[in-house]
C-alpha positions as CSV (number, residue, x, y, z in Angstrom):
1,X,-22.6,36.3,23.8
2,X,-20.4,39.0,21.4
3,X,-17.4,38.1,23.1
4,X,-18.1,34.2,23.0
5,X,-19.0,34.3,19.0
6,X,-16.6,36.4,18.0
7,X,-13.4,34.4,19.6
8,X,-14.9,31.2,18.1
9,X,-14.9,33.5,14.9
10,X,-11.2,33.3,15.7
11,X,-10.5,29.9,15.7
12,X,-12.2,28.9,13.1
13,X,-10.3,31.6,10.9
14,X,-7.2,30.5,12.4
15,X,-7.6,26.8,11.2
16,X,-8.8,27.8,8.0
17,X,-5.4,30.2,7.3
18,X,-3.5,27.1,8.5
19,X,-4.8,25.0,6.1
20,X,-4.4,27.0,3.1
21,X,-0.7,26.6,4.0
22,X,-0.4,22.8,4.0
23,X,-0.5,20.1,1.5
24,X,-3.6,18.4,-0.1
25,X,-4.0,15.0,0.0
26,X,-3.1,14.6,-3.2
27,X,0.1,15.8,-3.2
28,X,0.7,13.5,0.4
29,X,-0.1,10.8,-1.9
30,X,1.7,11.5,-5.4
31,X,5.1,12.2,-3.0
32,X,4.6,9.5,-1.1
33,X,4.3,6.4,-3.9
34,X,7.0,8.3,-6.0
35,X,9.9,8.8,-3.6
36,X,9.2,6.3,-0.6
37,X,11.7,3.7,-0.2
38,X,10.2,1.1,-0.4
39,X,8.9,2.3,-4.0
40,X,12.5,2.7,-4.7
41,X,13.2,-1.4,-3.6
42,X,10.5,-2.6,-6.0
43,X,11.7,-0.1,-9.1
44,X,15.2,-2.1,-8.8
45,X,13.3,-5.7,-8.6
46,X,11.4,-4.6,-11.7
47,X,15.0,-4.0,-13.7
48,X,16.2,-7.6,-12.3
49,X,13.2,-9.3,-13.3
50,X,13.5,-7.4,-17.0
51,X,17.5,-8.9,-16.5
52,X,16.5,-12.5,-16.0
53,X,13.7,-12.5,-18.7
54,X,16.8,-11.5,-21.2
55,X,18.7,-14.3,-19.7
56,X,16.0,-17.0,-20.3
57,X,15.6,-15.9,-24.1
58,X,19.5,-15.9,-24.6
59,X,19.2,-19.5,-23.8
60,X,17.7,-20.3,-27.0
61,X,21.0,-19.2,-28.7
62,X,24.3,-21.4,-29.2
63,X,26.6,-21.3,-25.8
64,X,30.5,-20.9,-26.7
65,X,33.1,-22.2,-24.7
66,X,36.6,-22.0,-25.1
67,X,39.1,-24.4,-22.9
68,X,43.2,-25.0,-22.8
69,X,44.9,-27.8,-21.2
70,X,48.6,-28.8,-21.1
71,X,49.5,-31.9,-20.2
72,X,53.1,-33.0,-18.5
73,X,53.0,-36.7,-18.9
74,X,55.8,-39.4,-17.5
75,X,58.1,-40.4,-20.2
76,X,56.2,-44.4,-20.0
77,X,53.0,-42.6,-20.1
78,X,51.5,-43.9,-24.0
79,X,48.0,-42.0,-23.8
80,X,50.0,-38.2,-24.1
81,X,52.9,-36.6,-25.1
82,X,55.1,-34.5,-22.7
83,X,54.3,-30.6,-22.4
84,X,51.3,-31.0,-25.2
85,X,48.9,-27.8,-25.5
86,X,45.4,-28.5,-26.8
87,X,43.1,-25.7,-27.8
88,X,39.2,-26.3,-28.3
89,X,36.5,-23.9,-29.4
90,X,33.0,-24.9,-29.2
91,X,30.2,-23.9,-29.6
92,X,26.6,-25.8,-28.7
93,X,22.9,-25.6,-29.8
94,X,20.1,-27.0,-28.4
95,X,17.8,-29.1,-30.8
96,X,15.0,-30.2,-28.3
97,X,14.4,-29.7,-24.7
98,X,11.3,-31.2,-24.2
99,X,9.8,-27.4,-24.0
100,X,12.1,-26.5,-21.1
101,X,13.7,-23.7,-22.4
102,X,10.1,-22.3,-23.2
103,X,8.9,-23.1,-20.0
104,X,12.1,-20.9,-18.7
105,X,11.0,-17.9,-20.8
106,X,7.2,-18.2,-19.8
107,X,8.6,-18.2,-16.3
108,X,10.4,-15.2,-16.6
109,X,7.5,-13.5,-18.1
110,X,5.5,-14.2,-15.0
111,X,8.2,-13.3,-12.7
112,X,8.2,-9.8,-14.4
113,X,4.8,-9.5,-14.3
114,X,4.8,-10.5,-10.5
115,X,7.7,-7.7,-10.1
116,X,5.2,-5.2,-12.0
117,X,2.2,-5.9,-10.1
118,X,4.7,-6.2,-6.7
119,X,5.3,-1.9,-7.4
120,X,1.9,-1.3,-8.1
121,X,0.7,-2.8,-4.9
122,X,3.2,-1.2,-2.4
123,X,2.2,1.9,-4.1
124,X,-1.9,1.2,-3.1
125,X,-0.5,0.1,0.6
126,X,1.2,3.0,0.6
127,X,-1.8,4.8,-0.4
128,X,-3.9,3.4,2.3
129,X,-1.8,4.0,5.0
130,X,-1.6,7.5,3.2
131,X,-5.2,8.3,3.3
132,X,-5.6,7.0,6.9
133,X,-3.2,9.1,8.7
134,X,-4.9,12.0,6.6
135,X,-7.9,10.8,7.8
136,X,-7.0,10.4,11.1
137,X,-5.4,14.1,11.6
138,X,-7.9,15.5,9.7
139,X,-11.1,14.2,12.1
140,X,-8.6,15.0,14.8
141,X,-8.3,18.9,13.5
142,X,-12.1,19.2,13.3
143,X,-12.3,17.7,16.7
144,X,-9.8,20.0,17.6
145,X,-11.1,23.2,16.4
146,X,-14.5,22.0,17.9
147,X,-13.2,21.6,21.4
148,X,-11.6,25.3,21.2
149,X,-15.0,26.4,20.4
150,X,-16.2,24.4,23.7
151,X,-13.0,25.3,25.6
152,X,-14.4,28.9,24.7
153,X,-18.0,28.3,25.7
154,X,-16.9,26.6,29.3
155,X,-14.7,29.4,30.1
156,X,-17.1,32.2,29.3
157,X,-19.4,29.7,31.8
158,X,-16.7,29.5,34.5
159,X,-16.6,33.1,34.6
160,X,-20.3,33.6,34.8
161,X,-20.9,31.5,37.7
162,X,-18.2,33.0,39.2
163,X,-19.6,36.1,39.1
164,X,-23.0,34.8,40.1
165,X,-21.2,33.0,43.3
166,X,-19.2,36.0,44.1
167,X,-23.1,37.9,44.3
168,X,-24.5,34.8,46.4
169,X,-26.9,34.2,43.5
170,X,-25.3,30.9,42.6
171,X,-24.7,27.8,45.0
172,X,-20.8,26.8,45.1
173,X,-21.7,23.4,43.6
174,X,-22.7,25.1,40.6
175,X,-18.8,26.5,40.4
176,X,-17.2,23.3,41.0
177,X,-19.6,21.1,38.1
178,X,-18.4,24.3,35.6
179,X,-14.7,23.9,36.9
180,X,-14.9,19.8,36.2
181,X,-16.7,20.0,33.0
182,X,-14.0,22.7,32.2
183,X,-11.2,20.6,33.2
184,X,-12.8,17.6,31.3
185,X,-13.0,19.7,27.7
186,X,-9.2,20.6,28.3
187,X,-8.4,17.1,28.3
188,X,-10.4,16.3,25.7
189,X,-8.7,19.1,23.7
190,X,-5.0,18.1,24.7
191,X,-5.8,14.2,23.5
192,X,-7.5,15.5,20.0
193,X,-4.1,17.9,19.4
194,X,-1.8,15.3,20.6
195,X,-3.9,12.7,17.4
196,X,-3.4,15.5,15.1
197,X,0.0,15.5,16.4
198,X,1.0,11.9,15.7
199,X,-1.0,11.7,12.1
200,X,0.6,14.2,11.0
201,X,3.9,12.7,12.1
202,X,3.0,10.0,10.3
203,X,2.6,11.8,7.2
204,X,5.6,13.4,7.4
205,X,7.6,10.1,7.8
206,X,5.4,8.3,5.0
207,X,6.1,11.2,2.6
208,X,9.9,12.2,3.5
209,X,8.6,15.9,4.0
210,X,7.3,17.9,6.4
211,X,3.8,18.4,6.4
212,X,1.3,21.2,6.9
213,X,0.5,22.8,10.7
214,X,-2.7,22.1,9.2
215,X,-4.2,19.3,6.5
216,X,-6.2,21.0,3.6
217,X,-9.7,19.4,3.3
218,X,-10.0,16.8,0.8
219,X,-13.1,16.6,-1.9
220,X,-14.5,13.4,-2.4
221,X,-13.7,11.6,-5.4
222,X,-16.3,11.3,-8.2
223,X,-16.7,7.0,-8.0
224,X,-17.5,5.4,-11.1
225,X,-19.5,2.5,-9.8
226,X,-22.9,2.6,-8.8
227,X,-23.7,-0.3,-6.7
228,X,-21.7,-2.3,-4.3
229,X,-21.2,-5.7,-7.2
230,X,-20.0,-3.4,-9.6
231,X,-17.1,-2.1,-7.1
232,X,-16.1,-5.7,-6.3
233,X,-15.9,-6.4,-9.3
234,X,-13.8,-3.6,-10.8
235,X,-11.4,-3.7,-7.6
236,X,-10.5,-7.7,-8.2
237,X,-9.6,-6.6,-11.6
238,X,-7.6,-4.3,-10.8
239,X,-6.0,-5.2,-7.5
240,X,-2.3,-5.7,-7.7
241,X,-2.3,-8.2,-5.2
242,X,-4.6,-10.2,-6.7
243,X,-2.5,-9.8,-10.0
244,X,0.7,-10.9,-8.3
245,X,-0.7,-14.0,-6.7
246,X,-1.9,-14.9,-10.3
247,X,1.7,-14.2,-11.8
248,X,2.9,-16.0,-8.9
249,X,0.8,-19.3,-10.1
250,X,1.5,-18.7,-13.4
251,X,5.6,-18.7,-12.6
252,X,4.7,-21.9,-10.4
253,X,3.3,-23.5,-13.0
254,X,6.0,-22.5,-15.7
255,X,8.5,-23.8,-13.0
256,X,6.9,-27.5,-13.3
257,X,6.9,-27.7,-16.9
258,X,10.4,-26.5,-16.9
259,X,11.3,-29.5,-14.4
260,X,9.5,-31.7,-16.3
261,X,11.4,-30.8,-19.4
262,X,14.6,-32.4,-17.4
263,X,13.1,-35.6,-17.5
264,X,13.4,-36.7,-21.2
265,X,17.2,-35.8,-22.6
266,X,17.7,-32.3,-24.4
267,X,18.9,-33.0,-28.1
268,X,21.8,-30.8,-28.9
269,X,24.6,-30.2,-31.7
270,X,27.9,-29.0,-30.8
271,X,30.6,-27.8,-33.6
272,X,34.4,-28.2,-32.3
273,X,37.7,-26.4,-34.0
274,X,40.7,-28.3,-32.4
275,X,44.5,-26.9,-32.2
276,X,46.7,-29.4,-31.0
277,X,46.7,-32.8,-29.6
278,X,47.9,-34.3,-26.8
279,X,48.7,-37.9,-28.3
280,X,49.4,-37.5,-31.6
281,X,52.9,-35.2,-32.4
282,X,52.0,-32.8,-35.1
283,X,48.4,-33.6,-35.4
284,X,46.8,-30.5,-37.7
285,X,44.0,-28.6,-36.4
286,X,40.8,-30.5,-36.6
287,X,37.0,-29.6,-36.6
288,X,34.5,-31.8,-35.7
289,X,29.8,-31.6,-35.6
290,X,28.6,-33.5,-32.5
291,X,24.8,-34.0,-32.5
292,X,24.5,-36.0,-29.0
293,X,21.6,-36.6,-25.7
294,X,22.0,-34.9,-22.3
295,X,19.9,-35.7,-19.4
296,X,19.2,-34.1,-16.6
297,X,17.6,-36.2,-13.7
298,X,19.7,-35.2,-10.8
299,X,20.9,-37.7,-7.9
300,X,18.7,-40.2,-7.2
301,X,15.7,-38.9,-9.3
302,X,15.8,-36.0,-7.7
303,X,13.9,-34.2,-10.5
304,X,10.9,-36.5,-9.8
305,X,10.8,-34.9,-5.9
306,X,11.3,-31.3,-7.3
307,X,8.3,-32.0,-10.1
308,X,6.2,-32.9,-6.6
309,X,7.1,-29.8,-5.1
310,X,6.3,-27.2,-7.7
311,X,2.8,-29.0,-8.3
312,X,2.5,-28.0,-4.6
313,X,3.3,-24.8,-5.0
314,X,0.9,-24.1,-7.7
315,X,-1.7,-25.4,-5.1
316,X,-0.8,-22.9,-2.3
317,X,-0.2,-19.9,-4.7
318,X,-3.7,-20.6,-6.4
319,X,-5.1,-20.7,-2.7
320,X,-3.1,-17.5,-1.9
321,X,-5.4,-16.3,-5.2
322,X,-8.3,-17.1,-3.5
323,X,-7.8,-16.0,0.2
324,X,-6.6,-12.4,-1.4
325,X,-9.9,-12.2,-3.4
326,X,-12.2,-13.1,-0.1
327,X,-10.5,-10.9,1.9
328,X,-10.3,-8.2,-1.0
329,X,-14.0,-8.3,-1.1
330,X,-14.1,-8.0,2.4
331,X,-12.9,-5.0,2.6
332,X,-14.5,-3.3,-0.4
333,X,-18.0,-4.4,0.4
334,X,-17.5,-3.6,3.7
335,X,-16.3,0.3,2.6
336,X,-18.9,0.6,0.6
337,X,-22.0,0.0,2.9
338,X,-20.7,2.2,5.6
339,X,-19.9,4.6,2.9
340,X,-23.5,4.8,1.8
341,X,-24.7,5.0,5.6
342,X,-22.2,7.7,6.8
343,X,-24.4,10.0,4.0
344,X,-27.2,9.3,5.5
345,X,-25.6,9.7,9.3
346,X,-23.8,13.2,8.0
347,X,-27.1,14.2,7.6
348,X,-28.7,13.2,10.3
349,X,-26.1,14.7,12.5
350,X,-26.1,18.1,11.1
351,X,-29.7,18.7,11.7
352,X,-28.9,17.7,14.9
353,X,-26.0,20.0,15.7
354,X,-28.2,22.7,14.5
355,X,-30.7,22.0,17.1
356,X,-27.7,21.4,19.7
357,X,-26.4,25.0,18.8
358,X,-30.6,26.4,18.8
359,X,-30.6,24.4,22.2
360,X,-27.7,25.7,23.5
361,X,-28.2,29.4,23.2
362,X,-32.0,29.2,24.6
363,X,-31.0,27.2,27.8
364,X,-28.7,30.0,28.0
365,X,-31.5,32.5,27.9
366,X,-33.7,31.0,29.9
367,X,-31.4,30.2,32.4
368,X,-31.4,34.1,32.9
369,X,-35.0,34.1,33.1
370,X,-34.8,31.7,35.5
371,X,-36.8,28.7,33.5
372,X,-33.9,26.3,33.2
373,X,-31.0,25.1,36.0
374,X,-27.4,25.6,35.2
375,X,-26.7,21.9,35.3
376,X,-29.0,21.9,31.9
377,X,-27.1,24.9,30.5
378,X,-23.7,23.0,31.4
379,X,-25.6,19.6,29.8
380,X,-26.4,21.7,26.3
381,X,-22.8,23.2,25.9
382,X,-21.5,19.4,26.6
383,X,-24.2,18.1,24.0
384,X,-23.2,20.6,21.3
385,X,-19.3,19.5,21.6
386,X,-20.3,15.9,21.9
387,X,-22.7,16.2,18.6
388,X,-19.9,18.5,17.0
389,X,-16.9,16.3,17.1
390,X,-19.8,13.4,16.5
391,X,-20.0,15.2,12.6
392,X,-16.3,15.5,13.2
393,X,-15.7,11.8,12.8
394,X,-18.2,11.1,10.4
395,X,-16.8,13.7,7.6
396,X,-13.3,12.2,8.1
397,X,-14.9,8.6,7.5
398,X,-16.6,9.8,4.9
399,X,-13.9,11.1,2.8
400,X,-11.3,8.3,3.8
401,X,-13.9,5.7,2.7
402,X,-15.0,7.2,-0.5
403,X,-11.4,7.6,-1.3
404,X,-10.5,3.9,-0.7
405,X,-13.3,2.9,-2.8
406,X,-11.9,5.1,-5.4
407,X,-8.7,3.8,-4.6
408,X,-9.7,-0.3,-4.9
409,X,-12.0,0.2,-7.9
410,X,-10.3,3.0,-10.3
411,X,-6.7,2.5,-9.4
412,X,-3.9,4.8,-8.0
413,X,-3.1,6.8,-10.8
414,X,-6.7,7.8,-11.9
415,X,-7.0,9.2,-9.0
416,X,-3.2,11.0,-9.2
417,X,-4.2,11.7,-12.5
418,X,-8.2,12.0,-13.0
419,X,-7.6,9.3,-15.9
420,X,-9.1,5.6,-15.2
421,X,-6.9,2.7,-16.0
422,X,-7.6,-0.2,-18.2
């Protein structure tokens, strides 16, 4: 019993040396949303979306143009002169566009906004798929490390009914049921390392690094609501998603008032400086103030049609709103209630591994005594490495739930930064 305690002494102080070597979540997270690629895509949409909201304002200044023509007209010709050169410099202001140039700028404001809210939300997916590949190597460590303490306890059983056969004091039977259970907590063990294998994998290709031979054990966050209404309420406030969908509307709707602008003429003034003339010899330079209508109603009424489609597209955007919110709450709601039962379950399945571990080392005695059959020894050590990676599960639940509540209702960067957002 020495022998058996002190090598799962072992193991347990060999994972715990491993993990003070790898990364915390933390720093997973804080390298992931800063240097993935992805990241990088939407930093570059933001400067374009900064670009175009530039180019919508410059529309409310004058436009200068500049154009040259030469004409080589037949001798009969009476409309130009042969080899004339005329030079005109414009320039042209809109008066009145029936708020479409408005419309333009509000549009851009909400297609920067929907750029904005686009980084912030790859960031939290990011996040998420963060904290579930920790989660997932992380149970699959604990499960590990509580399989080599079983791996231990069948072996030191394998060789004891060995011994007992080898004397005649034990039936084979007994041998081969130690040999299968044996055989079943190696594969058990191989299937746990290979999951710790392939989260961790995952880690390393969602943060561009190379992770840990072991994951550090996260604390729980310190959540800032108290009930499950106030979490749904502070995670659709803050959800980029939801954010985006309502810059998307917002843009949608900008884009019908700017086609609606198109269907009354824009009032402009245009100022001309003339050199040259193409029909009168010698003509001086002239300047000339325009003020004149333009309109804009494309082939056929066109505009009409395109007014039609953006009013649909401010319906399915605001659906888009909706469906986001439902499925947002969803998930939060849905986080939090098995959050607050996994408390009580962690509890629960302590006490119970204690009594596992109390069971387990009296069947062990009494089986000496000869009060209790091996099959109930082999049963106990089976039930203590059943009710161990059990608790196993339920602390890597625990923490990957508390952190995505954390995650949906105080943002990314409170929880990078221990400051709450706005």
């Amino acid at each position: 019993m020495v022998e058996w305690r002190g090598a799962s002494l072992a193991v347990v102080l060999t994972g715990i040396a491993a993990c003070a070597q790898a990364q915390s979540l933390s720093e997973l997270l804080e390298r992931t949303v800063s240097t993935h690629p992805s990241v990088q895509g939407q930093r570059s949409q933001r400067a374009v979306a900064a670009a175009e909201m530039d180019y919508a304002r410059q529309q409310f200044y004058p436009t200068p143009s500049v154009s040259i023509e030469q004409v080589s007209a037949g001798q009969r010709d009476p409309s130009y002169l042969q080899n004339a050169t005329v030079k005109v410099f414009r320039l042209q202001q809109p008066l009145w566009t029936n708020g479409r140039l408005t419309a333009g700028v509000a549009k851009a404001q909400a297609s920067a906004e929907m750029a904005e809210q686009s980084y912030d939300d790859v960031r939290q997916q990011l996040a998420l798929r963060v904290l579930q590949a920790w989660a997932d190597g992380y149970g699959a460590e604990l499960k590990q490390r509580a399989l080599q303490i079983s791996l231990v306890t069948h072996e030191r059983l394998q060789a004891q009914v060995s011994r007992r056969v080898a004397d005649g004091a034990s039936a084979q039977t007994e041998r081969v049921l130690t040999d299968g259970r044996l055989a079943q907590t190696r594969a058990q063990l191989q299937a746990v390392v290979v999951q710790a294998q392939t989260a961790r994998m995952r880690l390393e290709q969602l943060s561009g690094a190379p992770v840990g031979a072991a994951l550090v054990p996260a604390p729980e966050p310190e959540l800032q609501v108290s009930d499950a209404a106030q979490a749904l309420e502070l995670a659709q406030k803050r959800s980029p998603a939801v954010r985006r969908l309502a810059a998307v509307v917002r843009m949608q709707e900008a884009d019908v008032a700017e086609r609606k602008g198109d269907l009354l003429p824009e009032v402009y003034a245009r100022a001309e400086y003339q050199i040259g003339s193409a029909s009168i010899a010698g003509a001086p330079d002239a300047q000339r103030i325009f003020v004149g209508l333009q309109s804009k109603l494309g082939a056929g009424l066109s505009s009409l049609a395109g007014i039609e489609a953006s009013q649909n597209k401010v319906a399915v955007a605001t659906a888009d709103v909706e469906n986001a919110q439902r499925g947002l709450a969803e998930q939060v709601l849905s986080d939090w209630n098995q959050l607050s039962t996994l408390k009580a379950r962690q509890a629960a399945l302590e006490a119970s591994l204690e009594a596992s571990r109390a069971t387990s080392q009296a069947w062990d005695r009494q089986f000496l005594a000869g009060r209790k059959t091996w099959v109930e020894v082999m049963n106990s050590a089976r039930e203590l490495a059943q009710a161990e990676t059990e608790l196993a599960d339920v602390l890597a639940a625990r923490v990957l739930l508390a952190w995505r509540v954390a995650l949906y209702t105080q943002g990314l960067d409170s929880l990078l930064t221990g400051k709450t957002n706005p």
